[in-house]
C-alpha positions as CSV (number, residue, x, y, z in Angstrom):
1,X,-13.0,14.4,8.4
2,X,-16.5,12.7,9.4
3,X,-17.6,12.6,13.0
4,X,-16.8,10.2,15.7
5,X,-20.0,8.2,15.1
6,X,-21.2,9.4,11.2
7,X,-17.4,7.9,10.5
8,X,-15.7,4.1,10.1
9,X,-16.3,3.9,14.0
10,X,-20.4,4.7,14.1
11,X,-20.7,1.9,11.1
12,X,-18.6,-0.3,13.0
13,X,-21.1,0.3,16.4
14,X,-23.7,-0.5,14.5
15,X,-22.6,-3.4,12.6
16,X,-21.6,-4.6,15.6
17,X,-25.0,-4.6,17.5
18,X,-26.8,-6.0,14.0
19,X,-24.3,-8.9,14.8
20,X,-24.8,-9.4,17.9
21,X,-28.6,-9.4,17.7
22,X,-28.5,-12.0,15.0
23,X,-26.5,-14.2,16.9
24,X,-29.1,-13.7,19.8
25,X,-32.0,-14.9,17.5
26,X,-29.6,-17.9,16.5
27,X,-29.9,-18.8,20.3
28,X,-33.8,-17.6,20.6
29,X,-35.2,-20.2,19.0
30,X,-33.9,-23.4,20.9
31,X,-33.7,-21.4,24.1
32,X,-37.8,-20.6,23.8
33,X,-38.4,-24.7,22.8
34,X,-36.7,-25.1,25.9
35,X,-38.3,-22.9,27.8
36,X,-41.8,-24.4,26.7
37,X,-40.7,-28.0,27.0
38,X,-39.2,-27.3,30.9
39,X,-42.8,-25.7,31.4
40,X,-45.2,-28.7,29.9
41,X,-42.8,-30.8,32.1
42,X,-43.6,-29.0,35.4
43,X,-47.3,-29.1,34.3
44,X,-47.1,-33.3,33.8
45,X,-45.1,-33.2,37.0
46,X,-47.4,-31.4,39.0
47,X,-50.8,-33.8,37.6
48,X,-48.6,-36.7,38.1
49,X,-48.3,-36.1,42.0
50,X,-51.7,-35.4,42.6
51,X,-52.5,-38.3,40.0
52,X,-50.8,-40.8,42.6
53,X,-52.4,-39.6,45.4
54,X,-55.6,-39.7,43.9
55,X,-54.8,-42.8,42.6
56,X,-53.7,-44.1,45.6
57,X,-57.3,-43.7,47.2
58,X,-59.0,-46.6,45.3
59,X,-62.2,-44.9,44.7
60,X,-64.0,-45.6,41.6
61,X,-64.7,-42.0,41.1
62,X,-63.6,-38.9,42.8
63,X,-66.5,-36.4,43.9
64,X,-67.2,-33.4,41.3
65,X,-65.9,-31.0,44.2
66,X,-62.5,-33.1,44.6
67,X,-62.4,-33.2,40.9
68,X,-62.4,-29.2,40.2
69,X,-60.5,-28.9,43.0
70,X,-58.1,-30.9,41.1
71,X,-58.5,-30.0,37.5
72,X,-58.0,-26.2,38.5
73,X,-54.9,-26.8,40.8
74,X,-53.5,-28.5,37.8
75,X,-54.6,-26.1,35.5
76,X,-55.5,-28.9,33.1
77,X,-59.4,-30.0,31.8
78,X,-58.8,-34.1,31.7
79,X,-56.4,-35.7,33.7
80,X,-55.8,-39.5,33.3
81,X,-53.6,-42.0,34.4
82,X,-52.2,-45.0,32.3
83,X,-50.5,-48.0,34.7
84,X,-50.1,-52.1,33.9
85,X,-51.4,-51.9,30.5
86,X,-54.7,-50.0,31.6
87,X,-56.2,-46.3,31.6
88,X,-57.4,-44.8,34.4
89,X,-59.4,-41.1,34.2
90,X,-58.8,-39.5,37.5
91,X,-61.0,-36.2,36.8
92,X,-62.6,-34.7,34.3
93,X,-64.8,-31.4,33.4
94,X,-68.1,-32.3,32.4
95,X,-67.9,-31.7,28.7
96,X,-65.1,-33.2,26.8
97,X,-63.0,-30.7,25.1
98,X,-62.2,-31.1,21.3
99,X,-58.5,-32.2,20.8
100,X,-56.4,-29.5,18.6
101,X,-52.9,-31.0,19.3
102,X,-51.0,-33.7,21.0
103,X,-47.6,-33.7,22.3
104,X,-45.4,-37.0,23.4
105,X,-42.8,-35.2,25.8
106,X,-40.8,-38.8,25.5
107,X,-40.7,-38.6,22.1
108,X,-40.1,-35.0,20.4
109,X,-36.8,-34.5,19.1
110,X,-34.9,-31.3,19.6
111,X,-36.2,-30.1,16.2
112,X,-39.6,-30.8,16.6
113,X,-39.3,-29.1,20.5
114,X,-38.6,-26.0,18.3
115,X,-40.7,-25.9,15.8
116,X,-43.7,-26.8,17.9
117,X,-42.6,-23.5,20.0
118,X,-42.6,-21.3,16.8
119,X,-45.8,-22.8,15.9
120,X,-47.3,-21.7,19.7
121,X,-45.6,-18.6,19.7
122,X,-46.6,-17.8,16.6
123,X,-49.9,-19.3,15.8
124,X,-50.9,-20.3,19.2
125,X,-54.2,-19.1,21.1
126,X,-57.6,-20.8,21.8
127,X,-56.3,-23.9,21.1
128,X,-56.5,-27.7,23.2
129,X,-53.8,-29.4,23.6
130,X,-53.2,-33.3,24.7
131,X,-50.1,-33.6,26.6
132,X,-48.5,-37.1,28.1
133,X,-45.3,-38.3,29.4
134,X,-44.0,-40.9,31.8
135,X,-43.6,-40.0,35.4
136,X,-40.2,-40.2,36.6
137,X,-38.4,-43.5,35.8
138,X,-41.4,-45.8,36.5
139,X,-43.9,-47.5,33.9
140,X,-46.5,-44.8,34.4
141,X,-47.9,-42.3,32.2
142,X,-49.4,-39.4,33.0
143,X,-52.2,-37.5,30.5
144,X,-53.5,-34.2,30.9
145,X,-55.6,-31.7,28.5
146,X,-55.2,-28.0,28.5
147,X,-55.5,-25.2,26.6
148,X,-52.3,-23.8,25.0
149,X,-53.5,-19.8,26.5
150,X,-51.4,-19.6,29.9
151,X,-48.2,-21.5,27.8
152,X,-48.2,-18.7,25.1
153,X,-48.8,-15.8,27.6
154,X,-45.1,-17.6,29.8
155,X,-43.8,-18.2,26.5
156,X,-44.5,-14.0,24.9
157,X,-43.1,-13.0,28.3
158,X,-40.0,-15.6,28.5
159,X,-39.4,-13.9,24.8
160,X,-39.9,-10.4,25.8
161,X,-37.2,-11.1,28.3
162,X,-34.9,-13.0,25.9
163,X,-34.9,-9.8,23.3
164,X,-34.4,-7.2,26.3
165,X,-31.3,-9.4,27.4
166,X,-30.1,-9.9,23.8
167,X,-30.2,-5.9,22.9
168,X,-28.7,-5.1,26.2
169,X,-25.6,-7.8,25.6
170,X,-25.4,-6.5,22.2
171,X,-25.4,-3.0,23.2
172,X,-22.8,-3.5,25.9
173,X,-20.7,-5.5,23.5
174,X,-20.6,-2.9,20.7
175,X,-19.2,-0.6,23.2
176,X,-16.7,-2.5,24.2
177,X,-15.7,-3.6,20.9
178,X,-15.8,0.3,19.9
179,X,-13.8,1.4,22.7
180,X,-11.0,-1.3,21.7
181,X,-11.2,-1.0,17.9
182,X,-11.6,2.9,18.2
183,X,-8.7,3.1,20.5
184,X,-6.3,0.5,18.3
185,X,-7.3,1.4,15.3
186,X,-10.0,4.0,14.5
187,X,-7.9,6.9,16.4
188,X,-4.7,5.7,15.1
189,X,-6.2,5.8,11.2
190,X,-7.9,9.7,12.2
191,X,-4.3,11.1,13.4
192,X,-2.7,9.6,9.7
193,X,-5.3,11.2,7.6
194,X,-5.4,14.6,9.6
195,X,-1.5,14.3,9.3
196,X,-1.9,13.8,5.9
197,X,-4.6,16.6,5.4
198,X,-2.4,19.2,7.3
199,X,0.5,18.0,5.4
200,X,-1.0,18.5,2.0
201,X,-1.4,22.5,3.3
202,X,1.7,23.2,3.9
203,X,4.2,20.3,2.7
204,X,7.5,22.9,3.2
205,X,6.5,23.1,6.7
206,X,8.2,20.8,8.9
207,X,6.5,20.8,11.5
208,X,3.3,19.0,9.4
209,X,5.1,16.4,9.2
210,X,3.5,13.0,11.0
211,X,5.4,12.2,14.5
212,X,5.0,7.9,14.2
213,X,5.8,5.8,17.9
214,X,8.1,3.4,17.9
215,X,5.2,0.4,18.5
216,X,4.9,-2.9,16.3
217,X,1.7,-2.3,14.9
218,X,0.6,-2.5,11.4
219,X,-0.9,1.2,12.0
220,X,2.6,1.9,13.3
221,X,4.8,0.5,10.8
222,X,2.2,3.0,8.1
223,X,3.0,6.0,10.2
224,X,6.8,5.4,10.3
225,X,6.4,4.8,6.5
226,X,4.3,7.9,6.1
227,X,7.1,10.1,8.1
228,X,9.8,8.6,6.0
229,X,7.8,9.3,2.6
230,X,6.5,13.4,4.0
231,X,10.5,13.8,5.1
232,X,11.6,12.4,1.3
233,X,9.0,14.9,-0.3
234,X,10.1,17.6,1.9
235,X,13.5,17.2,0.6
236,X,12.6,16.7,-3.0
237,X,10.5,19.6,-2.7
238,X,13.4,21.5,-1.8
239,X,15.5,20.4,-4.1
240,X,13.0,21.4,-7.0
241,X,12.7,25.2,-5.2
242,X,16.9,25.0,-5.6
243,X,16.8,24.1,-9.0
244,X,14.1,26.4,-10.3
245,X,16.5,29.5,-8.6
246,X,19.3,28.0,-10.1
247,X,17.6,27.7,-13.3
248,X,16.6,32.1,-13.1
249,X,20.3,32.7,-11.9
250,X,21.9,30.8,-15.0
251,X,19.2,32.0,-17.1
252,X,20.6,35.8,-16.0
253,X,23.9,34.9,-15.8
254,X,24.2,32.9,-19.9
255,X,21.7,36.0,-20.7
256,X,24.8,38.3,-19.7
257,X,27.5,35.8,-20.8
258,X,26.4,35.3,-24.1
259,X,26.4,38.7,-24.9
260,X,30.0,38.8,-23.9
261,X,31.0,35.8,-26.0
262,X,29.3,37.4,-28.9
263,X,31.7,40.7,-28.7
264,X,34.6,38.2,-28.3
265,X,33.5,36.2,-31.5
266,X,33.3,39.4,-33.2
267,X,36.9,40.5,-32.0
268,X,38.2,36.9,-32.8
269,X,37.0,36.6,-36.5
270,X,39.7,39.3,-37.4
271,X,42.3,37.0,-35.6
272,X,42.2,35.0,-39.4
273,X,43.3,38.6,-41.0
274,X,46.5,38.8,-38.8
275,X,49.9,37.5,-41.0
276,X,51.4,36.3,-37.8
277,X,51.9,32.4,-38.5
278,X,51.3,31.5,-34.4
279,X,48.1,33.8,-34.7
280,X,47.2,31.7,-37.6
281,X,47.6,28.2,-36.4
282,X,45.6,29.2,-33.0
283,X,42.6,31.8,-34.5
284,X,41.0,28.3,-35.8
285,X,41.0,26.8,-32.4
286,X,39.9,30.0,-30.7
287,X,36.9,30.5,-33.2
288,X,35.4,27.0,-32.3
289,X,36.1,27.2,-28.5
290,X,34.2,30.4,-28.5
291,X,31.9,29.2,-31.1
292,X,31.0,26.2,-28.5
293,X,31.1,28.4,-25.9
294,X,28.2,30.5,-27.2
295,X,26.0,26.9,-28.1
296,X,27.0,25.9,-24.8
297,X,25.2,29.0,-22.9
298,X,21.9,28.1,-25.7
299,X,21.8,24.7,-24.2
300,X,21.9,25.6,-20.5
301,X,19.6,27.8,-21.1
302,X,17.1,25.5,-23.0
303,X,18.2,23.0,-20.2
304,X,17.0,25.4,-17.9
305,X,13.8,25.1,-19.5
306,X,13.7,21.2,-19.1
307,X,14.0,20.5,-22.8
308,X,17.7,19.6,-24.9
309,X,17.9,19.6,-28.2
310,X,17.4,16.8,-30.7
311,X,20.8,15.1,-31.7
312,X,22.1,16.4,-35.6
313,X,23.5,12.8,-36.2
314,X,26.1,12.2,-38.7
315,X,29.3,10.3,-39.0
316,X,31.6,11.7,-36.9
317,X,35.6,10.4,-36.3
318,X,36.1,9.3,-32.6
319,X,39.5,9.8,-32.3
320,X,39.2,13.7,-33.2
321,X,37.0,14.1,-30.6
322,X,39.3,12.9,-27.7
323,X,42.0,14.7,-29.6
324,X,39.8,18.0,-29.1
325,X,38.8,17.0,-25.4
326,X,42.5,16.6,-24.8
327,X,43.7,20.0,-26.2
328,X,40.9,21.4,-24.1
329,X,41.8,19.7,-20.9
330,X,45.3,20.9,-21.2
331,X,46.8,17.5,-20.6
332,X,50.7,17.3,-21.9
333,X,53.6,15.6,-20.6
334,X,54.5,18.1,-17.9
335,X,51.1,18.2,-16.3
336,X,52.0,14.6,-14.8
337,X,48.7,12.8,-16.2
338,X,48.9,10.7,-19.2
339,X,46.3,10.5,-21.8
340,X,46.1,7.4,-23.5
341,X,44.2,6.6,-26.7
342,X,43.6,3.4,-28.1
343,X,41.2,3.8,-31.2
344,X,41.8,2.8,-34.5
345,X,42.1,6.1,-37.0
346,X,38.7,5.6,-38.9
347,X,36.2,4.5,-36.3
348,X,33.2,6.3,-36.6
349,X,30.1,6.9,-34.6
350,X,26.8,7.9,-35.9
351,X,26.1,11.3,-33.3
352,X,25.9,14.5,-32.7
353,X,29.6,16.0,-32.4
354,X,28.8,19.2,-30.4
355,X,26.4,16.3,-27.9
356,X,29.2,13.6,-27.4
357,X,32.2,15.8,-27.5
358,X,30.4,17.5,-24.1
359,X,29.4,13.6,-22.8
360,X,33.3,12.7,-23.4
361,X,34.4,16.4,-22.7
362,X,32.3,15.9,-19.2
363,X,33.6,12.6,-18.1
364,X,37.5,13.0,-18.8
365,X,37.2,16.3,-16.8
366,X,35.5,14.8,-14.0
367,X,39.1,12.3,-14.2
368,X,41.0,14.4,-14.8
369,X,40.0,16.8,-11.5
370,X,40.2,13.7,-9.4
371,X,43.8,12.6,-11.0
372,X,44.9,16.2,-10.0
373,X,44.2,16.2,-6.5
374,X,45.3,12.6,-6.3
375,X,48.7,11.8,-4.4
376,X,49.3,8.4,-4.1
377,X,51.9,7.5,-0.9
378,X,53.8,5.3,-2.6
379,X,53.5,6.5,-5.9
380,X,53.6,3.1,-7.7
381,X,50.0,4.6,-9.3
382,X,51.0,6.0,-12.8
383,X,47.8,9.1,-13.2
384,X,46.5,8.1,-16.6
385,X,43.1,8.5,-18.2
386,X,42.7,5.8,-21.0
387,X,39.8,6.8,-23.9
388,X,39.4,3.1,-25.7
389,X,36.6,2.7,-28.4
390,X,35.5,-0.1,-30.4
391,X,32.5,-1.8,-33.0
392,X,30.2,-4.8,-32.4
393,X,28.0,-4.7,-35.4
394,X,26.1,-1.7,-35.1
395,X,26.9,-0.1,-31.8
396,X,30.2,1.7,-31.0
397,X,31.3,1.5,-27.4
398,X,33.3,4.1,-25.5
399,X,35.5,3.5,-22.3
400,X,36.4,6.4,-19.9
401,X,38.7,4.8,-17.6
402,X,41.1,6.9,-15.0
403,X,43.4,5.9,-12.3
404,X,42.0,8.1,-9.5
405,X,40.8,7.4,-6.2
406,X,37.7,6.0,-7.5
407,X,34.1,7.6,-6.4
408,X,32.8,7.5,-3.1
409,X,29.8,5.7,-2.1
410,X,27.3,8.3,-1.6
411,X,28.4,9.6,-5.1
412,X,27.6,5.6,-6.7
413,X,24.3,5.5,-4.9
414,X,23.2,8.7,-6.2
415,X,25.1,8.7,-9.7
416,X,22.6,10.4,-12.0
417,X,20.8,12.6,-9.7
418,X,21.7,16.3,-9.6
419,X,22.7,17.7,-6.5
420,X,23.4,14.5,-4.6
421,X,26.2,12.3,-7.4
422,X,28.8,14.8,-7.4
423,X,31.9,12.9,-6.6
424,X,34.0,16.4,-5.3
425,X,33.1,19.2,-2.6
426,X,31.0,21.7,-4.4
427,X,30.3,20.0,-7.2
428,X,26.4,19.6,-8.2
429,X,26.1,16.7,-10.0
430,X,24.8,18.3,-13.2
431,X,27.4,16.7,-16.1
432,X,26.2,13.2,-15.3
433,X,23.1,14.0,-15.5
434,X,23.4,15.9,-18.4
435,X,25.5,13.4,-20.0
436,X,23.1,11.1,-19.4
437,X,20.2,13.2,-21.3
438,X,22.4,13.1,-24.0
439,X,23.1,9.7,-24.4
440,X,19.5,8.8,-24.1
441,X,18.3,11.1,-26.9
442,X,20.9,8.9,-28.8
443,X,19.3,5.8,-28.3
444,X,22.5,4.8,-26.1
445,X,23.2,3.8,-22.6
446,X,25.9,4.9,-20.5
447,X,26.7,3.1,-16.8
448,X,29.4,3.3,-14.1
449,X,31.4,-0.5,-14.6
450,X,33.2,-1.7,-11.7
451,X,36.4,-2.6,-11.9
452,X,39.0,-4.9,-10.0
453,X,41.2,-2.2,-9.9
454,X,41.6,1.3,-8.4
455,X,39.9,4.0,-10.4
456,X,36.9,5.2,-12.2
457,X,35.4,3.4,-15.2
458,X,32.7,5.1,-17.7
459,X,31.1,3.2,-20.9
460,X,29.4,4.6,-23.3
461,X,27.2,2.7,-26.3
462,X,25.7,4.5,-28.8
463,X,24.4,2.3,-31.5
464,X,23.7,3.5,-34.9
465,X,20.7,5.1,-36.5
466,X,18.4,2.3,-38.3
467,X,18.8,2.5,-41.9
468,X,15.7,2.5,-44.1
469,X,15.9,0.1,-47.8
470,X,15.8,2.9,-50.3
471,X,18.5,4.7,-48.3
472,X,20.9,1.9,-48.4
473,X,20.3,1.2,-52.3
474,X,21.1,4.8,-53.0
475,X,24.2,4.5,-50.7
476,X,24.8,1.0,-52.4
């Protein structure tokens, strides 16, 4: 974090004052060529009186005394008065001066007021000068000659003054405007990006994170956004720390648990040796639940590891998959839940078996737990889960569709994330998500639909692998 003035607030100070100043020297200039016209004015002023009164004596020529008595109370070297049409010189040193410049006060324009101060203020020095003007509102004209010396020496001082004015407005402006920007925005800005800083240290901490007011600010509204986005990483964070300990307990848990399944596979194989007809029709059955039962633990545990396997894709019989997911949900006609299904005998669907038995496996569980601890009052619901399939073209579509309560709101909003869309106490959320992973890696989609009626609807569409040319000639 840069210092107080080394930071966004010193730059601002100083901008501020570079402003300021060259706004003053936009007002410098006319206020100088004002300054210099106001000062020939008093000087034409001041000859004019005396030019009257002397005038007023009608005496063809004043004495030499009277004269530099004048000149030097005037400050001027010629002094002359023009009235009905004729020129009258009223006193005079005794050498003429040379003429450098001459200056109609009547008839300079604002522009030329200024430049003709630049050019004194600048240039000036030594120089004669020819002023005239008229005197008051009469016919008169007054004409004096001077040197230009005791106008640049007011005019350097009047400008000495003007800058010392101008730095201390500026100055005392770039505080102020400091000491408002700093306090609205400059110390606002500092506590996010310490807030940030500290909360970068320790994000678990929640103490870090940044304590927003309640004001209408834009800097307000970016705290309060800021809060809302260090509270949502908290939780993610925390979330992540869950899953990666729930990731080492199943990892030593399937470690333990496939060992077991692999005694029990070894067991079950001589189940096919028994003469026992019952044993014989079941031993199938048991060899391929246990023999899924072992992939399954491989999965979670490459799962664990954020990776699935690629789908083994080959035509595969919808119908005995539900057929499979109904043995292994234990649905029959005395459990009080019908399963319905309404596929035609040779649809296929170009998948992996062991990947979408587990989708559809997943989903008609997930019905069937909330069919089982569904009562309805009146009991006009009939509990039914109905597995319907069909082709368009190239993609198959499967329809999950129960009778249940339907899933709650939090669960919709947070369908496919684990932890937060399980739809039952307890539950984590995982076989969506999972189901979802495997659907994807299919090239297929799976959404919630909503439906006008009570219930849970599921579909599924998993469209079939492109074909290459020389594969379908050597099929054709």
């Amino acid at each position: 974090m840069p210092r107080l003035f080394r930071g966004l607030s010193g730059r601002l100070l100083w901008l501020t004052v570079i402003f300021v100043m060259m706004a003053e020297v936009l007002i410098f200039v006319p206020s100088v060529a004002t300054m210099r016209m106001n000062w020939l004015r008093d000087r034409l002023d001041t000859a004019a009186a005396a030019g009257i009164v002397i005038d007023g004596l009608q005496t063809s020529e004043l004495p030499r005394g009277v004269q530099d008595d004048t000149l030097l109370a005037t400050g001027t070297k010629v002094l002359a008065l023009r009235k009905d049409g004729t020129s009258r010189l009223l006193a005079a040193t005794d050498t003429q001066p040379e003429i450098d410049q001459v200056f109609d006060l009547a008839g300079t324009s604002f522009l030329g007021a200024m430049r003709d101060a630049l050019d004194t203020l600048v240039l000036g020095g030594g120089r004669t000068m020819r002023v005239y003007g008229p005197i008051g509102e009469s016919d008169m004209i007054i004409e004096l000659v001077m040197t230009e010396d005791a106008l640049r020496k007011d005019m350097l001082k009047y400008a000495k003054m003007m800058f010392l004015v101008s730095l201390l407005i500026s100055l005392l402006t770039a505080v102020m405007i400091f000491l408002a920007i700093n306090r609205m925005m400059i110390m606002p800005i500092r506590r996010l990006t310490r807030s940030m800083q500290l909360f970068s240290e320790e994000p678990e901490d929640p103490s870090r994170v940044f304590g927003g007011d309640r004001s209408r600010g834009e800097l307000a509204v970016a705290g309060r956004h800021l809060t809302e986005m260090q509270v949502q990483l908290q939780r993610t964070l925390k979330q992540q720390k869950n899953l990666v300990d729930l990731g080492l307990a199943v990892s030593k848990i399937n470690h333990d648990m496939r060992n077991i399944l692999a005694s029990a596979q070894l067991m079950s194989d001589r189940l096919t040796d028994v003469e026992d007809p019952m044993v014989r029709s079941f031993a199938p059955k048991l060899l391929r639940t246990i023999d899924r039962a072992v992939g399954y633990t491989n999965e979670v545990l490459a799962y664990g590891q954020a990776s699935e396997a690629a789908p083994r894709r080959r035509r595969v019989k919808i119908s005995s998959l539900t057929q499979e997911v109904r043995e292994m949900l234990g649905i029959d006609q005395d459990s009080g839940i019908e399963f319905v299904e309404q596929i035609a005998a040779d649809l296929e669907v170009d998948c992996d078996s062991e990947q979408i038995f587990r989708v559809i496996h997943n989903l008609c569980r997930n019905a069937h737990q909330a069919l089982v601890n569904f009562d309805p009052e009146d009991g006009s619901v009939v509990r039914r889960i109905t597995v319907s399939a069909h082709r368009v073209g190239s993609v198959v579509s499967i329809t999950i569709d129960d009778t249940g309560p339907g899933m709650p709101r939090k669960a919709r909003e947070n369908l496919f994330s684990a932890f937060r869309g399980s739809a039952r106490s307890g539950g984590t959320g995982l076989g969506l998500v999972i189901a979802r992973e495997l659907v994807l890696a299919h090239g297929g989609t799976i959404a919630l639909v909503e439906k006008p009626g009570p219930g849970t609807q599921f579909r599924i569409e998993i469209p079939d692998r492109p074909v290459s040319l020389d594969d379908y000639r050597v099929r054709a």
